[in-house]
N, C-alpha and C positions, 0 to 999 in steps of 0.2 A: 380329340379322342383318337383319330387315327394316328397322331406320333405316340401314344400311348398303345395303340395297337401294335404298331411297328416293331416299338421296343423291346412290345412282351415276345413276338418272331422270335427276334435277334436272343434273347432270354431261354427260349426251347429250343432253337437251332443248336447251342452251345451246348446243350447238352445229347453229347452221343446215345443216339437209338436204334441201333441197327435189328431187323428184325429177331425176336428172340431174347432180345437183347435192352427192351425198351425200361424196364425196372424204372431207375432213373429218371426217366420221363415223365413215368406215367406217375409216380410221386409227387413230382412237381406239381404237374397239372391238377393233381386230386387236390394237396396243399391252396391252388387259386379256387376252385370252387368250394373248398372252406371257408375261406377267406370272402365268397358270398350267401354264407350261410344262413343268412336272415331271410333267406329268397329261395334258395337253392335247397333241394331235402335229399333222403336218402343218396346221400354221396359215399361212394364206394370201389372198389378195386376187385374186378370178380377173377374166376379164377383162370381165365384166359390174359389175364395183365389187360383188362380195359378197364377206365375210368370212366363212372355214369353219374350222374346228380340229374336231380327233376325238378324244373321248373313248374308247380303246381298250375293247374287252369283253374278256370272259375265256374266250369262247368262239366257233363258230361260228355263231350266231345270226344274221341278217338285218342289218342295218343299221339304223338307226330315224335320220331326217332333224329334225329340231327346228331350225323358222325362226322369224325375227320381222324384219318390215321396219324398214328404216334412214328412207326419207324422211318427210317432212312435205308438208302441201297449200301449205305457207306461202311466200313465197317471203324471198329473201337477208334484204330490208332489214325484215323481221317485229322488231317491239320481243318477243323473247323472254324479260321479265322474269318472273320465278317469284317462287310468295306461297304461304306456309302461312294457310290458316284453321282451325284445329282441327285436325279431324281429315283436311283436306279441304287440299291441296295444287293451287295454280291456275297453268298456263301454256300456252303454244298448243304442243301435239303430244304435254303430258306423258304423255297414255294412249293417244295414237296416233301413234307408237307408243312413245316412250322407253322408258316400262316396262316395255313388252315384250322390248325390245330388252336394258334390264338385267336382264330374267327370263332370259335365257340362261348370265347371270352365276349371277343370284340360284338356277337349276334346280343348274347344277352347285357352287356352294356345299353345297348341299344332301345333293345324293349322295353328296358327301367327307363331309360332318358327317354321313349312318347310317352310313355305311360299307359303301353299294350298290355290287357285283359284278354285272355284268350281263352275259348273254350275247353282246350283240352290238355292237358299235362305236355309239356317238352321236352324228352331226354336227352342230353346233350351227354356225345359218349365217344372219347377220346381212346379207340380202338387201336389192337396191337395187329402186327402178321400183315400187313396190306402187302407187301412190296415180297417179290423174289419167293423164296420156297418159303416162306412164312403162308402160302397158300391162303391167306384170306382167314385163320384161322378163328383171327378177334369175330371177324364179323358173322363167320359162323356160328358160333357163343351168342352174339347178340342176339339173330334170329330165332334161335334153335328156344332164346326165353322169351322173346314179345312173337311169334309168328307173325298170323295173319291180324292181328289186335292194331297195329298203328293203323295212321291215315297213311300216312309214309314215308319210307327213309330216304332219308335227302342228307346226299351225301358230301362233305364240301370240301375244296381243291381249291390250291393255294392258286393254281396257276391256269386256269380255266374258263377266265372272264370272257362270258357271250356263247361260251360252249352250253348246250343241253343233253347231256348221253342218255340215250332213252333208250338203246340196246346191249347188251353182254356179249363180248368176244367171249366163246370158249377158248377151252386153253387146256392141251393135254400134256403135261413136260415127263420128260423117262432120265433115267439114267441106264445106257446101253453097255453094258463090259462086253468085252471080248475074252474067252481064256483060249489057251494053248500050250503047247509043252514047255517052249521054252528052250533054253539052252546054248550054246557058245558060238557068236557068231561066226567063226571059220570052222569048228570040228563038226557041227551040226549046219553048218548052210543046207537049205532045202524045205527045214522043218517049217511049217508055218509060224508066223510071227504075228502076234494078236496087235501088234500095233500096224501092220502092212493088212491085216483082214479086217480094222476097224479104220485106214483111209478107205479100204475099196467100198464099206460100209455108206462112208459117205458121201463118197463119189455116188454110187447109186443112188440115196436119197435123197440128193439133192438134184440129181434127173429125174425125179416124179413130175410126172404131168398130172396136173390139177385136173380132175374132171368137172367139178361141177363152173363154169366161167361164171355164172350171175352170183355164185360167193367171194366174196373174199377171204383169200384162204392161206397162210403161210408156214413156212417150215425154216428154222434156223436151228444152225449145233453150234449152241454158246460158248463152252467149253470141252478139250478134249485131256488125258493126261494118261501115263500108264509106263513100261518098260522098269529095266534095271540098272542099265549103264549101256553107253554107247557100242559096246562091244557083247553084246547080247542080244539074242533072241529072246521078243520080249515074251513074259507070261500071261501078261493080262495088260489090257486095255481098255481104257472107258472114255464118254462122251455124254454130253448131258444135251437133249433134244429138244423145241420149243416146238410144238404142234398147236397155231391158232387159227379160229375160224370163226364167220360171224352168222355162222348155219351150222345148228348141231351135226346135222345130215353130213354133210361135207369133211367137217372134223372127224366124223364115226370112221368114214370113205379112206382118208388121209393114217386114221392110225393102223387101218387095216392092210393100204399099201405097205407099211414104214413095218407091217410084222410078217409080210408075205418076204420081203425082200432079206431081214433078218433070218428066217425059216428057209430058202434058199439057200445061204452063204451057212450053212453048219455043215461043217464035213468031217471026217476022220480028223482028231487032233484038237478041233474046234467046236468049242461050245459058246455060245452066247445068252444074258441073259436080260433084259427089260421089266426094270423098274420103276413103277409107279412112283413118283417124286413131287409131284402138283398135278392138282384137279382145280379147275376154275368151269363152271360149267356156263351156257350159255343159256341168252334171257331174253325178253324183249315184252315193253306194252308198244300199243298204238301209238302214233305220233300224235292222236290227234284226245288221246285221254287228257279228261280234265288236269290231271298236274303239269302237264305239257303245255297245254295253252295256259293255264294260269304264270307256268315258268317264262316263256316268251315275253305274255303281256308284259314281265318284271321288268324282266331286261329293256321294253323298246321305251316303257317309262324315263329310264333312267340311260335312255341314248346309245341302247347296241342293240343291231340288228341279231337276232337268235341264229346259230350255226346248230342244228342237230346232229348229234354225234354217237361213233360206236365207241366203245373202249373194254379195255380189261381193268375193274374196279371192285370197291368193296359192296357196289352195286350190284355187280354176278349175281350175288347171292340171293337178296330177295328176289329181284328180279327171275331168276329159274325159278322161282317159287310162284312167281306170277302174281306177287306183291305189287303194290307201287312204290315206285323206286324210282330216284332219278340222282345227278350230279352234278352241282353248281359251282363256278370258283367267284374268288375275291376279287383278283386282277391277272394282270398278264406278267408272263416274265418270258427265260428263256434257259438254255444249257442243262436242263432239268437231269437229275441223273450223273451228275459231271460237277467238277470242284469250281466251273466259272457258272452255277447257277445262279440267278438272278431274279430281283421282281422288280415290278413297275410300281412307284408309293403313291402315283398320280391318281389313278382309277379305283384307290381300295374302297375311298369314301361311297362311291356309286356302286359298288361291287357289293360290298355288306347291307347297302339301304335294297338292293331288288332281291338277296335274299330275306331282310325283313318281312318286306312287304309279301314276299309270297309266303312265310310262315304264318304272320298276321293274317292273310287270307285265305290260308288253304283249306280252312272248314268252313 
């Protein structure tokens, strides 16, 4: 079953998803759980581009949610070629998230092959918007119709094997323009130049001193772009801004530096303006709430010691809601985000059997 797993990766990897953009995808995917129809019920495509089908329980039990994102960071024209090395299978998005995405296949393969009866209904829901300014959108959608109704979303990741994320990084991202007048770089020398007011921009925000130290707390300018031609003063200039943190408090602290120093640097000539671009907010249960320890015991079953983790996921969401919520992977790999991605095909088998078993047991 796992080279049939594998296969079906390599199968969704091939087809381009970049966020916004996942259509394609998310067709495929809906096409395989038709294809388990006799099992599988309301299968559908809602209006955020995710793909849901439910695996009926046999009881009254809760609901249990099991996602896995559909897009890629990549965009349309990405050479998607895929390469076996041993044991070690290589292409851009194969463990972020392909396999994941075939783990939804590969979980309910699974539970057909024990012949697991479960109490409660399983929606298995192949979400869009994970990755980049897709801001989490799918999984917004999802929430926003099951709320606080599930036992809990559990969320799965191609490349995560022995992780347990039980916390949400916030996440505040801008896009910062700079304008100015503009005009001819020798007839106008002097005038301000929105691309010389949006380095010093940066120069200063990245001399912030962190105040709170027991957070962890970051600031990175991803992208910057702006001007007319080299021989001009430029009119306008922009930069796009990554504010994360894994204490709302701190993130609040951080955007409030990043608009004092903005508010500052406006003078005659010079306007600036901060655009809302992503919202990821932050989240956290206990370490020590039942799907935690139930998550651990999975893994040390199946021979990996549990690593608790923070991330920025499609777990954000319930989790600020103060759902349960957690995120489990398959196997391990590496390069994630990058065209020499990779996975490990050694550990998938042990990887889908401790998410089993914690789906089997979590009512």
């Amino acid at each position: 079953m796992i080279n049939r797993l594998v296969d079906l990766a390599i199968q969704i990897q091939q087809i381009p998803a970049p966020s916004f953009e996942e259509t394609a995808r998310a067709e495929f995917v809906q096409s395989l759980f038709r294809g388990a129809s006799d099992f599988l019920t309301d299968i559908h495509i809602d209006s955020a581009n995710n793909v849901l089908a439910r695996l009926p329980g046999n009881g009254s039990g809760a609901p249990l949610i099991v996602s896995a994102h559909l897009d890629t960071v990549f965009p349309l024209n990405t050479d998607l070629t895929c390469h076996r090395e041993g044991a070690r299978v290589f292409g851009p998005g194969i463990g972020d998230n392909s396999l994941g995405v075939a783990g939804l296949l590969g979980l309910f393969w699974r539970l057909q092959e024990h012949g697991r009866s479960l109490p409660g209904d399983v929606w298995f829901i192949a979400n869009t918007c994970e990755e980049g300014l897709g801001d989490l959108r799918g999984m917004k959608t999802v929430v926003e119709r099951f709320g606080s109704a599930p036992k809990a979303y559990l969320v799965i990741e191609g490349m995560a094997l022995g992780h347990v994320y039980y916390r949400a990084i916030g996440v505040m991202r801008y896009k910062i323009t700079v304008h100015g007048p503009g005009g001819h770089s020798w007839i106008d020398f002097g005038r301000p130049s929105a691309i010389h007011e949006l380095a010093s921009l940066i120069e200063n925000i990245t001399s912030i001193q962190l105040v709170d130290v027991k957070a962890h707390t970051t600031f990175n300018v991803g992208r910057i772009g702006g001007g007319t031609s080299i021989n001009t003063i430029a009119a306008d200039a922009w930069m796009e801004l990554d504010l994360r943190s894994d204490a709302q408090a701190s993130l609040s602290q951080l955007v409030h530096q990043v608009k004092n120093i903005l508010d500052l640097a406006e003078k005659r000539g010079v306007t600036i303006e901060m655009e809302i671009i992503g919202q990821r907010p932050a989240g956290e249960l206990s370490p020590d709430h039942s799907i935690f320890r139930l998550a651990r015991s999975c893994l040390r079953e199946q021979g990996f010691e549990p690593i608790m983790t923070v991330g920025s996921t499609d777990a954000n969401i319930p989790l600020s809601k103060g759902y349960p919520a957690l995120v489990l992977g398959l196997t391990n790999g590496g390069g994630a985000h990058t065209t020499h991605e990779f996975i490990e095909t050694g550990p998938i088998d042990r990887g889908l059997e401790h998410i089993v078993q914690f789906i089997s047991r979590i009512w």
